[in-house]
C-alpha positions in Angstrom: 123.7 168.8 148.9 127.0 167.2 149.1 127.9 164.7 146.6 127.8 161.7 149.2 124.2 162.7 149.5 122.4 159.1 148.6 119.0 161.3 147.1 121.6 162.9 144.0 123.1 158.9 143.2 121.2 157.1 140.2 119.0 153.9 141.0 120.8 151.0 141.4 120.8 148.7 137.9 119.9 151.7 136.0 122.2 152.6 133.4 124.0 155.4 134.9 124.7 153.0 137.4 124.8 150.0 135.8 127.1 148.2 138.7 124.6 148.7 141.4 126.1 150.9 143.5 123.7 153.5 144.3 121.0 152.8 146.6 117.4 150.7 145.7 114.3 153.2 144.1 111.6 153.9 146.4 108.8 151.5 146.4 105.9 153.4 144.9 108.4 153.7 141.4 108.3 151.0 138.8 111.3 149.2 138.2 113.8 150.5 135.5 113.9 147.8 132.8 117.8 147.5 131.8 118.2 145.7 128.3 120.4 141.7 128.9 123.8 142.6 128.4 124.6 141.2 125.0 126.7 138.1 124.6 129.7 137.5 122.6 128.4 134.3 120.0 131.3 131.9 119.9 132.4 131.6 116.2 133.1 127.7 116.8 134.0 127.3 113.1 136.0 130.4 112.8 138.2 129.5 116.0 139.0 125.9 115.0 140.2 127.5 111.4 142.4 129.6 113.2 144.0 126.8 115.1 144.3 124.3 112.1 146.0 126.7 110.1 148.2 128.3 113.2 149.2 124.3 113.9 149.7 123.8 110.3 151.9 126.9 109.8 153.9 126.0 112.8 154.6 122.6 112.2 156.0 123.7 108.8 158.2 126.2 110.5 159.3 123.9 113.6 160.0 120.7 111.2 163.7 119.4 111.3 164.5 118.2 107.9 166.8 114.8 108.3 168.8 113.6 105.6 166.9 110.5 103.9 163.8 111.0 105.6 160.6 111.1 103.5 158.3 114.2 103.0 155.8 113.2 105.5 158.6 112.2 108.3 160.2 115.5 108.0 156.8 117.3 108.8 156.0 115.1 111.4 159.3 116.4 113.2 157.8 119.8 113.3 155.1 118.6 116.1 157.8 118.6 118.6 157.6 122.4 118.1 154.0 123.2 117.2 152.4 121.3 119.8 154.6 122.3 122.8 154.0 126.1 121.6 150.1 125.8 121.0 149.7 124.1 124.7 151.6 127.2 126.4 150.0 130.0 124.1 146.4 128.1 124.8 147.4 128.1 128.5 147.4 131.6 128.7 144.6 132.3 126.8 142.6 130.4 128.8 143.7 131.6 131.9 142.1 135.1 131.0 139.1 133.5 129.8 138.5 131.0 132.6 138.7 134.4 135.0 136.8 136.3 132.5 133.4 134.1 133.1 134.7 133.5 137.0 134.0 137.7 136.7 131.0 137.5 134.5 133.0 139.2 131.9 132.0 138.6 128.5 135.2 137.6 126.2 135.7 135.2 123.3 137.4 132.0 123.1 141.4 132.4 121.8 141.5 133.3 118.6 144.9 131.8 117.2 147.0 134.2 114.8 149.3 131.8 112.0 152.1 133.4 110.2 153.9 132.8 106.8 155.7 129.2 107.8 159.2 131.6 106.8 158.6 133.4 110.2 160.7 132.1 113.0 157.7 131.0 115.1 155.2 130.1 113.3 152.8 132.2 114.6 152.1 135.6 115.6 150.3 134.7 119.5 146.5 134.4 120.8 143.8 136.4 122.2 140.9 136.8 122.9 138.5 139.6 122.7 136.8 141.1 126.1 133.9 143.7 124.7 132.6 145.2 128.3 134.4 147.5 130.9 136.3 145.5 133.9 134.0 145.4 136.7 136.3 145.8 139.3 139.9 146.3 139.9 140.0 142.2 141.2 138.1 141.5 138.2 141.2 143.3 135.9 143.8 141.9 138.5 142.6 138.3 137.7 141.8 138.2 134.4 145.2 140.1 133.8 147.7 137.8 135.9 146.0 134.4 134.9 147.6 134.3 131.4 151.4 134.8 132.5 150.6 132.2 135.2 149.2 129.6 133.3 151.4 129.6 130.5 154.1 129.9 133.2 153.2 126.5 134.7 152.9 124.4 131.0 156.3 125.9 129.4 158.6 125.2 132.3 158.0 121.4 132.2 158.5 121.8 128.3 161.5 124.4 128.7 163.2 121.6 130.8 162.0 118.6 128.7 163.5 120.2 126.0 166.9 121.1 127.1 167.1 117.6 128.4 167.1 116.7 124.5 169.1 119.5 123.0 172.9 119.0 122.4 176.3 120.3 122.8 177.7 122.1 119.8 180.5 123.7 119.1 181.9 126.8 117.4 183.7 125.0 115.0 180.4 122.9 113.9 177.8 126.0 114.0 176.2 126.9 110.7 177.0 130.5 109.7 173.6 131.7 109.4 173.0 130.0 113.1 170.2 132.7 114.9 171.5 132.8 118.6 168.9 133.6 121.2 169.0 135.7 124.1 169.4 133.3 127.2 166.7 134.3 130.4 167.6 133.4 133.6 165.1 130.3 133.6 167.0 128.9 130.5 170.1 129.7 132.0 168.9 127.9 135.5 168.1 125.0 133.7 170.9 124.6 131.2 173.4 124.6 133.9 171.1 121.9 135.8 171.6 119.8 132.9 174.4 120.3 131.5 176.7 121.6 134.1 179.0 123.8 133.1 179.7 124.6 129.2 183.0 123.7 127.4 184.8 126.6 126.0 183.5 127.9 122.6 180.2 125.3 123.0 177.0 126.4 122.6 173.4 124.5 123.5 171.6 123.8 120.2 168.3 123.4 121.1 165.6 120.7 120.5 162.4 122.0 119.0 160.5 121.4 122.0 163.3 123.5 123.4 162.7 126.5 121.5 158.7 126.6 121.7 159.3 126.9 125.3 161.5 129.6 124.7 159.4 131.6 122.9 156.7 130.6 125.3 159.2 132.7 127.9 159.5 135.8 125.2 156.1 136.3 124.9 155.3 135.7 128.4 157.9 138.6 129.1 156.5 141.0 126.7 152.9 140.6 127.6 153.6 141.2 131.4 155.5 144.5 130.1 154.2 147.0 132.5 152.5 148.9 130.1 148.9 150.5 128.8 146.7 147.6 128.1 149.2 144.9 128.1 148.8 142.3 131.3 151.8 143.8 132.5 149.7 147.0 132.3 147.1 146.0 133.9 148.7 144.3 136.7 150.3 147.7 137.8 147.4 149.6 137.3 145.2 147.7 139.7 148.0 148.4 142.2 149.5 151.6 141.7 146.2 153.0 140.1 146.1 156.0 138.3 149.9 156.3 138.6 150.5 153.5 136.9 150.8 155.7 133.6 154.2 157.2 135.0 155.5 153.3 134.7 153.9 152.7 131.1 155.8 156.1 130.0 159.3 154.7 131.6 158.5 151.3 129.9 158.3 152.7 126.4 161.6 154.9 126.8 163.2 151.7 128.1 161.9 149.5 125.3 163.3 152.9 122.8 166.6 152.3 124.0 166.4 148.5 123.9 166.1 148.8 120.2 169.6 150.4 120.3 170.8 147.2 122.0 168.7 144.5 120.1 166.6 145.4 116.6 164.8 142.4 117.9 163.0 145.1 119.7 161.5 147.5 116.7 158.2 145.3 116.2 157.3 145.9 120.1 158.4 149.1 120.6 156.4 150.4 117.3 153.2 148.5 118.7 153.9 150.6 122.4 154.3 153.8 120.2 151.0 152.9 118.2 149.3 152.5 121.7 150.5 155.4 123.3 149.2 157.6 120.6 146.1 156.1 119.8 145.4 154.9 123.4 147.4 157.4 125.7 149.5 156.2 128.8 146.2 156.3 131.3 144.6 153.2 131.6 140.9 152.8 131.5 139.2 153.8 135.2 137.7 151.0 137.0 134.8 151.4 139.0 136.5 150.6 142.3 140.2 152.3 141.5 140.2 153.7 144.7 140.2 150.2 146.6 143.7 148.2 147.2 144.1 145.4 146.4 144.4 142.7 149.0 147.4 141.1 150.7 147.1 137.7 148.6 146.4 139.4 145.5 149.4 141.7 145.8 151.7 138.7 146.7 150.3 137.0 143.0 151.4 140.7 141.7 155.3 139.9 143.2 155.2 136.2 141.6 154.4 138.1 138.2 157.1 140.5 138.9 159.4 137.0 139.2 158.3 135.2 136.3 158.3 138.5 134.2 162.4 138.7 135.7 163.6 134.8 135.1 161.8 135.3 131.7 163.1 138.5 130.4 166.3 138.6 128.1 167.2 142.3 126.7 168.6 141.0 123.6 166.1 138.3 122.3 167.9 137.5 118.9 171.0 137.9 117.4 173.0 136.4 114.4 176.2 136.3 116.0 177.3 133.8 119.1 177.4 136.4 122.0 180.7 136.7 123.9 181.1 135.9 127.8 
């Protein structure tokens, strides 16, 4: 018999086929029972925790301390960073989990990661956890690209808002210990909208709001890195397929050299190394790997190729004022 022979397939629903895909048993057979798929149970209590304390730790990390304000005003500052940063890493996370249940993919609701207030940020992200196999290469396509989007569409309101209330400073003015930050093409787009073009020796200092928008932009560029089980990852697997583990393998000698250019770089490049050992380059197969995707869908996989451009900056940090 030849493998397309429809007598050597499994019954559909059964669990060697548990997609369906083989044809119906013969009438005279009872029906296969196939246990419910189990559920994910939403730990309500445990999620809310999560986001008191990552608010809480950002705050404390945004806050800009004012000479003669009280305690309570100088933490109050720190919402124009924590909220602005919560609403764009909450946008993305619920972009993958609105798609997850429009695929009847089982996922949690974001967990929300806090960090030691020291950190920079605030906080180390979101995610959510997805415990079953993609169903479908649209099902990974979608779920994949939603994130980037959505938080795409909250920070760049944000990202403008705030440059609108950052100032001018110059080099004279700048506190030695001053962090300067790599400047995307987005940012760079809408500082020249605003402010035209910059003095000699003057820098942007930017507003909180400013800044949670920015990182908004970082982490939207790292996670559409196109690599192993990162959005980015997934986004070229369901369109190159199976190939799609050549471009993971350029990606993590890319991000090696990177580290050369920016230290900045170390944290994500070990994380790629981790998955590349642990995980491999190949991505999980998918039912349907076989099918391309359509026209629309691979015009969505250009705009993430955009927004993971105007977003990406190869040297994210640095404690010196960059020259040029």
């Amino acid at each position: 018999m030849s493998p397309e022979d429809p007598s050597t397939l499994p019954p559909a629903g059964s669990a060697a086929d548990p997609f369906g895909s083989g044809p119906p048993p013969p009438p005279w057979l009872p029906p296969i029972p196939v246990p419910p798929r189990p559920k994910f149970q939403h730990r309500y209590r445990l999620h809310i925790l999560l986001f008191v304390l990552t608010l809480l730790t950002a705050t404390i990390a945004g806050r800009s301390p004012q000479e003669g304000a009280t305690l309570v005003q100088n933490l109050l500052s720190g919402f124009w960073y924590s909220l602005p940063i919560l609403a764009i890493l909450a946008a993305h996370e619920f972009g993958h989990y609105a798609y997850c249940r429009r695929h009847n993919v089982d996922a949690t609701l974001p967990y929300f990661i806090p960090a030691p207030p020291f950190f920079i940020a605030g906080t180390l992200g979101a995610v959510i956890r997805i415990k079953e196999a993609f169903p479908s290469k649209k099902a990974l396509f979608d779920i994949g690209v939603a994130g980037p989007i959505a938080g795409f569409v909250v920070l760049v309101p944000l990202l403008y808002w705030g440059v609108t209330m950052s100032e001018l400073q110059y080099a004279h003015q700048a506190d030695p210990n001053t962090i300067y930050l790599g400047e995307p093409l987005l940012y760079q787009a809408i500082e020249r909208l605003h402010f035209g073009a910059l003095p000699e020796e003057a820098d942007v200092l930017l507003h909180p709001m400013a800044f949670a928008a920015w990182f908004g932009m970082f982490a939207t560029a790292l996670n559409l890195l196109p690599f192993g089980q990162l959005d980015g990852g997934h986004i070229v697997y369901s369109v190159l397929g199976r190939r799609s583990w050549y471009v993971s393998a350029a990606t993590l000698v890319a991000a090696i050299v990177l580290t050369f250019i920016s230290l900045s770089w170390i944290l994500m490049t070990v994380m790629m190394l981790v998955m590349a050992v642990f995980l491999g380059f190949r991505h999980p197969r998918i039912l349907d790997e076989h099918v391309p995707l359509d026209g629309p869908r691979k015009l969505v996989a250009f705009l993430a190729l955009v927004i993971f451009v105007v977003c990406f900056t190869p040297v994210p940090v640095s404690w010196f004022l960059p020259q040029g």
